[in-house]
N, C-alpha and C positions, 0 to 999 in steps of 0.2 A: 504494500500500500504506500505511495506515496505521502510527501509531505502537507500538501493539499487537504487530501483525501482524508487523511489521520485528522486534521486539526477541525475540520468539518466534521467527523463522525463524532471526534470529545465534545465540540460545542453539545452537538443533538442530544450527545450523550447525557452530561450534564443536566439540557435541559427535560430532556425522558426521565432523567431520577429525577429531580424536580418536582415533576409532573405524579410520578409513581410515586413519591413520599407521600405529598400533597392527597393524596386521594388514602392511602393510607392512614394517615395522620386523622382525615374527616372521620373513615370508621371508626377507629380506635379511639379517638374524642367522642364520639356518637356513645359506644358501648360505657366509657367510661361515665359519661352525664347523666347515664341512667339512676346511679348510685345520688348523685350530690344534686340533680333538679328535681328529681320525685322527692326527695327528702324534705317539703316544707317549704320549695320556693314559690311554688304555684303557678311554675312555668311552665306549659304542656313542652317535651319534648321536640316538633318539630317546631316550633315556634323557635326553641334554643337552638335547635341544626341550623335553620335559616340564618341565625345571625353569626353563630359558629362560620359558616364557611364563608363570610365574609373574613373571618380573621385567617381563617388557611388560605385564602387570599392573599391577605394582603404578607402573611407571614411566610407562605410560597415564594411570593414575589422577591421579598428582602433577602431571604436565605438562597435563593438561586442566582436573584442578581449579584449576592457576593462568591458566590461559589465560582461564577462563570466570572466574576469582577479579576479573581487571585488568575484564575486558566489564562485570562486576555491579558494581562499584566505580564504574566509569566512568559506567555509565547512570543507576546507582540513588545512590550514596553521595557522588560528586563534586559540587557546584554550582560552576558559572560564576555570579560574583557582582562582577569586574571584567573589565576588558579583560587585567590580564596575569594572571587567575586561569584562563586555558584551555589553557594548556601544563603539564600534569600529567606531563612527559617524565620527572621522578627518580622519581616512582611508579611509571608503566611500565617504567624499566628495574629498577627494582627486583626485579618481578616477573621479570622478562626475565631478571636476574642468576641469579633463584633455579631458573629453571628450565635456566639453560645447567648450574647447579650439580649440581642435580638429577641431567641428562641424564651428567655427568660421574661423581659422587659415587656416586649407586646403584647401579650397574652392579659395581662394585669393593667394594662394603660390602655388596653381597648375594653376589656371588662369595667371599668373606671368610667370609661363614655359613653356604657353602653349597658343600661341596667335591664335587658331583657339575659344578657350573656354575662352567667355566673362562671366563675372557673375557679376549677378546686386547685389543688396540690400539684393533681397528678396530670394532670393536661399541660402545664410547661414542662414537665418531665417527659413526656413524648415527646414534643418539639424539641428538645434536645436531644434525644436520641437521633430520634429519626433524622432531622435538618443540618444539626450539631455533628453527631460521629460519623453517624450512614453518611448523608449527605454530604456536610464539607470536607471533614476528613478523609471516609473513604471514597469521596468523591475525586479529591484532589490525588492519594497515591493513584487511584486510576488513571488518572486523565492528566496528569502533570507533565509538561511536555520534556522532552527529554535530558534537556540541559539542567532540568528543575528535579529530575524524577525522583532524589532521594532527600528531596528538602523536606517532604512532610513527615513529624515525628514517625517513626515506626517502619518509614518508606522503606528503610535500607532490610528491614526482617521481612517484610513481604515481598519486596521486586528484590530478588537475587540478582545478580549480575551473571549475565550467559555462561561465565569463565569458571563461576566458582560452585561446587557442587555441595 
């Protein structure tokens, strides 16, 4: 596969888990608000889904647009121009920071504006799994272009290097 090829397929890539988190994230928020809207807030369920998937929306959006934010930076914006100019790891976790922050912060500042959408505990603990480790994480050793491929913590125990067995 060329080089074309490859950096068009991670974009898609990216935005396909994205996408796949996001719809994930709706059920598994759905099943979870069973427990904490039945219990007394007198909010029928689909009522709290409709506003919920405004926030996987908008918490879709943030968390993919940094995921794909660090890929474009990496591919396009960064140059290797020494030997120790290829560990770009405080920009990545930068990124990383902002989306654990994200996945924390919006949840709790849209519930805040939005008194039809309760949210317990456990619903920003998804969004950090799911957005935070799956997604930016394991999003970035996948798709991290070459010159980058061992910048994300962990990179170097999952991508081997062809040479070493």
């Amino acid at each position: 596969m060329d080089r074309r090829t490859r950096t068009v397929a991670q974009i898609f890539g990216i935005i396909f888990l994205t996408v796949l988190l996001s719809i994930l994230a709706y059920f598994i928020g759905s099943m979870l608000a069973k427990s904490f809207v039945a219990a007394g807030t007198g909010i029928p369920l689909a009522q709290w889904q409709t506003h919920y998937k405004k926030l996987i929306y908008t918490l879709g959006f943030t968390a993919g647009a940094l995921s794909l934010g660090w890929y474009l930076l990496a591919r396009f914006g960064m140059k290797v121009s020494d030997p120790y100019g290829v560990g770009k790891r405080g920009i990545w976790a930068i990124f990383g920071i902002l989306t654990l922050l994200a996945c924390i912060a919006l949840p709790y500042i849209y519930s805040s504006m939005d008194a039809t959408l309760k949210i317990g505990v456990s619903i920003p603990m998804v969004f950090v799994v799911l957005y935070a480790i799956i997604g930016y994480w394991g999003g970035s050793i996948a798709t991290a272009p070459a010159a980058y491929k061992y910048t994300p913590l962990g990179a170097d125990k999952i991508r081997a290097p062809k040479d070493r067995k």
